[in-house]
N, C-alpha and C positions, 0 to 999 in steps of 0.2 A: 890206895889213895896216898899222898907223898905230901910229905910238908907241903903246910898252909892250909890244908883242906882242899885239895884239889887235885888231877892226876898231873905227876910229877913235881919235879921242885918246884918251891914258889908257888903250887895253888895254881897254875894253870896249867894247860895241856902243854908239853912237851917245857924242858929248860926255863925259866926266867917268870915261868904261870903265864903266859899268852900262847897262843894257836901259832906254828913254825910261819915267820916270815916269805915275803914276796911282796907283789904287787896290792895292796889290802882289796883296790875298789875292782879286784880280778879273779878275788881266790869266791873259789865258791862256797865256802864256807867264813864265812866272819873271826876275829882274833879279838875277841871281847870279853877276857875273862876280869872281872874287877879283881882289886886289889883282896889279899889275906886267900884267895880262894871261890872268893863268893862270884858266884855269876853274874853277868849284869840285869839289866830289866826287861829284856824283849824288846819287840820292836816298835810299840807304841811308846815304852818306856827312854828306848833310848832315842828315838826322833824327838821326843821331851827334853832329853839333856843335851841333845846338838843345839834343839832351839836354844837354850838357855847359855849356853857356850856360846853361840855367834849373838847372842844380846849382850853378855858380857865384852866381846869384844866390838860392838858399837856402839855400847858405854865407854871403854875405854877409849875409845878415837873421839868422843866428842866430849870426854873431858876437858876439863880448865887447867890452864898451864899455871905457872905461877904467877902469886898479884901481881896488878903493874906498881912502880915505884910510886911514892905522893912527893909533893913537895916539902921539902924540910922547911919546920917552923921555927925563923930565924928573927930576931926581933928589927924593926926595921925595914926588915927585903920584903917584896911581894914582885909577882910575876915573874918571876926569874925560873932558867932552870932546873931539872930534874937532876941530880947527879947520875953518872950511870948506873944503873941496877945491878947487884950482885950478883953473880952466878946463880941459879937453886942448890943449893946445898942437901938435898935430894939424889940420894945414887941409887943404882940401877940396883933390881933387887930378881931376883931363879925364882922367886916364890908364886909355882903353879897359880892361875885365875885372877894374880892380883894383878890391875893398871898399875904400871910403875912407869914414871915422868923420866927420861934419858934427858941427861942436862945439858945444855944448848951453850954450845962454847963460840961459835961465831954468829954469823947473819942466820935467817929464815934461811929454813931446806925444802925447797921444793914450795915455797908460799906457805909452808905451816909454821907456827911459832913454836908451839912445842909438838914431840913426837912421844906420842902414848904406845906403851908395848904391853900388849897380855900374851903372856908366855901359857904353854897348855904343857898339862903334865902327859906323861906317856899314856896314864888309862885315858884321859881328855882326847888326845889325840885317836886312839881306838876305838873309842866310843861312836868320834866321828865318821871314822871310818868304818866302822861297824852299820850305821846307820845308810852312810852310802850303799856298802853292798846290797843289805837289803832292799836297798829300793831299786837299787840297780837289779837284782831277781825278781820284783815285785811285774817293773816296767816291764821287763823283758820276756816274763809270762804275758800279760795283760796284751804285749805288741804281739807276740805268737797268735796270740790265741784271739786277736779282735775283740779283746773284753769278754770275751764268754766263758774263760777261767779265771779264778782266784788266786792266789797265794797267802799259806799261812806259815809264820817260820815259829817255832820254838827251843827256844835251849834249852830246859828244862819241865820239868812238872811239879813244880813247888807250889805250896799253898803261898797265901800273904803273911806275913810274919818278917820279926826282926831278924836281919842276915838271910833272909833268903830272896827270890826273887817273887815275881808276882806273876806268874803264869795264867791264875784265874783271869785277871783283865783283859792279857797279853791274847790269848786268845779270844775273847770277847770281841772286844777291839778290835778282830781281823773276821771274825766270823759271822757276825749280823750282819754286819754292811752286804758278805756275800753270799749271803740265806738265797737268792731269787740269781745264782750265777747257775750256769749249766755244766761246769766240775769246779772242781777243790782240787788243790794241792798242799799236803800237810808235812810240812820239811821237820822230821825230826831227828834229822843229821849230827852227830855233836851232842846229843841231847842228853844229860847225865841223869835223868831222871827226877823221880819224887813220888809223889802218891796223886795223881788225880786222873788217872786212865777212864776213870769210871764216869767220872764227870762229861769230861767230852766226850766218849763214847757211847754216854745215855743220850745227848742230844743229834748226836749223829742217828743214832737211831729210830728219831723221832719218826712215824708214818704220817705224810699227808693222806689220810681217810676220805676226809670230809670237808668243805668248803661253805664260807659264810657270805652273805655282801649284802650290803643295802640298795638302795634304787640306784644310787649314782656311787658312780667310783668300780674301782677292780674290787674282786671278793678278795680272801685270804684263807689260809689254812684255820680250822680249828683245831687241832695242835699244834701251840705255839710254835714259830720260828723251824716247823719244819722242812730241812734241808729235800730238797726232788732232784738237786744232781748225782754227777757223778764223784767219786773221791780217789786219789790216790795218794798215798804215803810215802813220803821214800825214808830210807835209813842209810846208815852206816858201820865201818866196822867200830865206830864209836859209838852208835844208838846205844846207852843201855837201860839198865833199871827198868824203871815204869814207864820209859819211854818205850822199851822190847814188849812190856806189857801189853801199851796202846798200839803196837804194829799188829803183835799177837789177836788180840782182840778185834783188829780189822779184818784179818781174814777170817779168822772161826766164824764171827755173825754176818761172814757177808757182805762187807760193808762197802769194801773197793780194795783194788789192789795194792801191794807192797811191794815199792820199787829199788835200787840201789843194791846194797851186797850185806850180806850175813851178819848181823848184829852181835854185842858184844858178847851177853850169853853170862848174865849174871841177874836173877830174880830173886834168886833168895834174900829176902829181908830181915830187918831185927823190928821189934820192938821197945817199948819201953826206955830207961839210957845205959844204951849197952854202951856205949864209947869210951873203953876205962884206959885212961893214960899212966905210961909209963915213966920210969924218971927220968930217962932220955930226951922225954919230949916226942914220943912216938906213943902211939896205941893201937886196939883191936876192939875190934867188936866180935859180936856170939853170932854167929846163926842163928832164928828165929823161927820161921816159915817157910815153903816155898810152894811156889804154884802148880797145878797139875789139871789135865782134862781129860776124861775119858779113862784110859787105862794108861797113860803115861805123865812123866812128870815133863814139864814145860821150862822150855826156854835157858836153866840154868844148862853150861859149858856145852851149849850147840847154841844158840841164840836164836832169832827168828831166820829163818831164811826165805829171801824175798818171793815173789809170784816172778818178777822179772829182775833178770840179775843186770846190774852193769854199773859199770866201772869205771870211778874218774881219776885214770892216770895223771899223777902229780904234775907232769911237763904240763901237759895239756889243760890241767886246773888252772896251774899256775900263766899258763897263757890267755886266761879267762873264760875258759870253756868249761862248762858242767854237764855233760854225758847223762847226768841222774835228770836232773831238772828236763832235759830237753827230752828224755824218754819219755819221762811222765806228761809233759803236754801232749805228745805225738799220739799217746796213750790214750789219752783223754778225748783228744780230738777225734780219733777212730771211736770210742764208745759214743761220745754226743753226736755223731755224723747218722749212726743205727737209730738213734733215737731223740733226733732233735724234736724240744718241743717239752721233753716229758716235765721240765724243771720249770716249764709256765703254767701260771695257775688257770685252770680250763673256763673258759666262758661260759658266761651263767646263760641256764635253759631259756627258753620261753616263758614267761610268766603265764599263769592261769588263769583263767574268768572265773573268779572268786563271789563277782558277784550275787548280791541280794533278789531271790523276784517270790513275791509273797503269793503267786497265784501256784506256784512249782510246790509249792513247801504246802498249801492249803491242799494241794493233791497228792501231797507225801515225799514230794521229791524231796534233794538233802541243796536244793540250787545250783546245784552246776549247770552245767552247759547239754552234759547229757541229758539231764532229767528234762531241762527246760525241751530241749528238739522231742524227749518223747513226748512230753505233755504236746507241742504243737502237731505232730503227730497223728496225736490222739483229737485233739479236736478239730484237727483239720484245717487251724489256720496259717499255715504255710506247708510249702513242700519241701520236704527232709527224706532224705534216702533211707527208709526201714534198714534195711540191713546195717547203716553205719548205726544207728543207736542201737541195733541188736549186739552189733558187737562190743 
């Protein structure tokens, strides 16, 4: 990890702490690492701070320029006019978010009196772009697939907490809505990790068993929010941590396949605060843990390697193309195609003749429907096919 907290200089991926430049709303992975190192918020978080970015800047357009002049109170004069008004004495100000007044040296520009400018800072501007991307991968599944897959993106697997990002919501947020989709795509590309593998992985695993429903309406699972599609993961050779955990973990239980290429291959953990700094301004941590199943040890310096491999060469990224993403729907599509239907919740049976009859129950029956045909049967007042209440 390289000054700031983050791989390489600066706290983000490659030079300067942001993901290597191109076209932003084309690379298939987003360039959105915050400032000092910290990651941003996902992508519930950050369609939150685009909004709040484009409300500040239509605050800023519909700001008030400066007062208008009054008339000077002169003893004697009334109705006369206005002397001309002073320039604003208001200069132009770099300082990220804020409406700053540009001072108006002749007539109206364009019919406006004054021109309001909010300048965005670099992480501002990536944020927004960051935002794009993913919805530009969201649509562009969603259009493939005719709504019948999901997209989830994650950069990380942090808990809530101060300087980290918020991963628990982040997936939430993208996951309930598509409980009743017939696959999932779970992008943990990029993804540096954290601790919550287990979290999503427990829900993922949830079985629908059983089914509830009242008279009217569709039934539901009775275990919660359990997922009936299909899933697939994809990775990179940046996947790592607990995000190689949560690939790892998809295939051992089965869960759905792992797509992309060879992850980064680092699981051993610390506990406790190993992070002891040097006088440099550089540190290390202890090795702590590391994971293992069966008779081998996991994931550390071979990483996950995928069920299907492939490859987003950089030209072709950078021309807007994602090879990972378009395997995994193609992927998905061939699995829901085998078995469409399975991710709908099955339609409830016939209902039973539950009913009461006190002359069934006075001859021992329990009131069904059986008891009742044999009791008539038996007495002979109507005709009922012996053998169907034999059986």
């Amino acid at each position: 990890y390289g000054q700031g907290g983050g791989y390489g200089q600066g706290g983000g991926y490659g030079q300067g702490g942001g993901y290597p430049y191109g076209a932003p709303h084309q690379q298939s992975v987003p360039q959105w690492m915050t400032p000092h190192g910290h990651h941003g918020r996902g992508l519930p978080s950050v369609e939150r701070k685009a909004t709040e970015l484009r409300r500040m800047g239509a605050l800023g357009a519909a700001a008030k320029g400066a007062p208008k002049p009054s008339l000077p109170s002169r003893p004697g004069i009334s109705g006369g006019k206005a002397p001309p008004a002073a320039p604003p004495t208001l200069k132009p100000k770099r300082d990220a978010g804020n409406a700053t007044e540009v001072p108006k040296k002749d007539k109206k520009v364009g019919g406006v009196q004054n021109v309001v400018v909010t300048p965005l800072s670099h992480w501002e501007c990536s944020t927004l772009r960051a935002a794009d991307a993913l919805n530009a991968r969201k649509n562009h599944v969603t259009s493939r697939s005719n709504g019948d897959i999901s997209y989830i993106y994650l950069e990380d697997m942090e808990q809530m907490g101060e300087g980290s990002s918020n991963s628990f919501d982040d997936f939430a947020a993208q996951f309930y809505p598509a409980i009743r989709k017939a696959g999932l795509i779970i992008d943990v590309r990029r993804n540096s990790g954290g601790n919550i593998d287990t979290w999503i992985l427990e829900r993922l695993r949830r079985v629908a068993w059983m089914f509830n429903t009242e008279r009217s309406g569709p039934g539901d699972t009775t275990m919660q929010y359990a997922f009936m599609g299909k899933v697939a993961v994809l990775v990179d050779e940046m996947t790592s941590s607990d995000a190689e955990i949560f690939a790892a973990g998809i295939q051992r239980l089965g869960l759905g396949k792992v797509i992309g290429m060879r992850s980064w291959g680092g699981a051993v953990g610390y506990s406790s605060n190993p992070e002891l700094a040097l006088v440099d301004g550089s540190g290390f941590t202890i090795p702590s843990f590391g994971p293992y199943a069966g008779d081998r040890w996991m994931i550390e310096q071979q990483g996950v390697v995928p069920d299907i491999v492939v490859e987003n060469p950089p030209v072709a990224s950078f021309n807007g193309h994602d090879a990972q993403l378009d395997a995994a729907i193609d992927h998905l599509l061939e699995e829901i195609a085998q078995v469409k239907g399975d991710e709908v919740i099955p339609a409830k049976p016939k209902y039973p003749d539950w009913s009461f009859d006190r002359e069934v129950c006075k001859s021992g029956g329990d009131g069904s429907k059986r008891s009742r045909d044999a009791r008539a049967l038996v007495m002979g007042t109507t005709k009922v096919d012996a053998e169907e209440v034999v059986a």
